[in-house]
N, C-alpha and C positions, 0 to 999 in steps of 0.2 A: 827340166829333166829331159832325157832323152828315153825312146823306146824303139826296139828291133824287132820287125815281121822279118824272121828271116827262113828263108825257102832252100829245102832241100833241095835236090836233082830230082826225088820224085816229085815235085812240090808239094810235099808237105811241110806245116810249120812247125818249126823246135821250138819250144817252152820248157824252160824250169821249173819246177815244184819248189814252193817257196821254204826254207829252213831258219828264216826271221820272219819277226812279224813287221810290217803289217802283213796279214794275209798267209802266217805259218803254215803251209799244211795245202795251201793252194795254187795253180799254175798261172805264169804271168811270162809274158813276153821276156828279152834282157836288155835291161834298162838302166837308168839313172839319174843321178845326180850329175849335173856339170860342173868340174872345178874352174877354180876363177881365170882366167886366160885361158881358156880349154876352147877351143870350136867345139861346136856341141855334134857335129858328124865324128871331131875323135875322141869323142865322149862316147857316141855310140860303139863306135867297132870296139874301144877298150871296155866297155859294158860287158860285150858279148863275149871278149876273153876270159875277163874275171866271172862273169856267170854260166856260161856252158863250153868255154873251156877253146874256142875257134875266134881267127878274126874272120869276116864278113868281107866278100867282096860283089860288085854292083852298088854300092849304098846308093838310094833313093830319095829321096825326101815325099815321103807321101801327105803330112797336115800336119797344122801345128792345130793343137788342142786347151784351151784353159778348164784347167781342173779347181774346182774352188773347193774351199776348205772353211770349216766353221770355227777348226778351236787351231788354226797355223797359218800360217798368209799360201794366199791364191797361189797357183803354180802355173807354170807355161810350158806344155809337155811338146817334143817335137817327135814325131814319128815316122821311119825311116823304112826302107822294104833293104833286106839284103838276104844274100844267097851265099850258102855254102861255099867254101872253096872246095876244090875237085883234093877228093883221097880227105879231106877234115872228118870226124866223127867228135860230135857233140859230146862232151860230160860236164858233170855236175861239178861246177865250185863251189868253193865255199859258205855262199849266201843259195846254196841249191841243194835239195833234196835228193833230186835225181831230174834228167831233164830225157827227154821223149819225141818224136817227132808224131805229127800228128794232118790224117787228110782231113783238108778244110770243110767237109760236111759232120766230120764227130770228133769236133772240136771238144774240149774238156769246158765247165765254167771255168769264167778266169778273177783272180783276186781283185782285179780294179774296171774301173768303169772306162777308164782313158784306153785301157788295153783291149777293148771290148771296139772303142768307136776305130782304135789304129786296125784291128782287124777288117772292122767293114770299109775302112778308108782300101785296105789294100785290096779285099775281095771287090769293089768298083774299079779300081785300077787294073785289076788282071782279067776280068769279066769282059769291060771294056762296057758302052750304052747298051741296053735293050733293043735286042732286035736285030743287034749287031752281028751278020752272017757271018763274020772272021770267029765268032765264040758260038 
């Protein structure tokens, strides 16, 4: 599966509110399934089309993540940073409630655990090390 931190012009991050389950009702990154012959970078940007409605440009590779599972086989999530294109405004597709931009200190909770660690993978990458006078 694939997942998108993707950053506004103010930086903040868009997330959708979930309208399937798993996770109806709560906000998660835009993400996915990879189809078979697919690169999983354009598994991301088409993610991000079909769930908040923009393609992504910058795409990142920030971690790759195993997400394990008890009652479905283990998963291997790869997690991406991408930015707005200049004049896009995010909306809601189909598997989305409604989608929102959000600054990274009043974050919403988010429906999965994978979407939780792609965040802090990103907030170390744009933070930069401790102590680090450029931040």
């Amino acid at each position: 599966v694939t997942m998108v931190v993707v950053e506004d012009a103010a930086g903040r991050v868009v997330l959708g509110r979930r309208a399937i389950e798993p996770g109806r009702g709560l906000w998660c990154l835009p993400g996915g399934f990879v189809n078979d012959d697919e690169h999983p970078a354009d598994a991301a940007i088409r993610e991000c089309v079909e769930e908040i409605g923009v393609r992504v440009g910058s795409l990142g590779l920030l971690a790759v993540h195993h997400i394990p599972k008890r009652t479905a086989p283990s998963m291997v999530a790869i997690a991406y940073h991408g930015r707005l294109l200049a004049g896009d405004v995010p909306g809601a597709g189909p598997e989305m409630l409604e989608v929102a931009a959000f600054a990274p200190g009043l974050l919403p909770d988010l429906a999965f655990p994978s979407h939780v660690a792609a965040l802090r993978d990103w907030r170390a990458a744009t933070e930069g090390p401790p102590g680090d006078p450029g931040n």
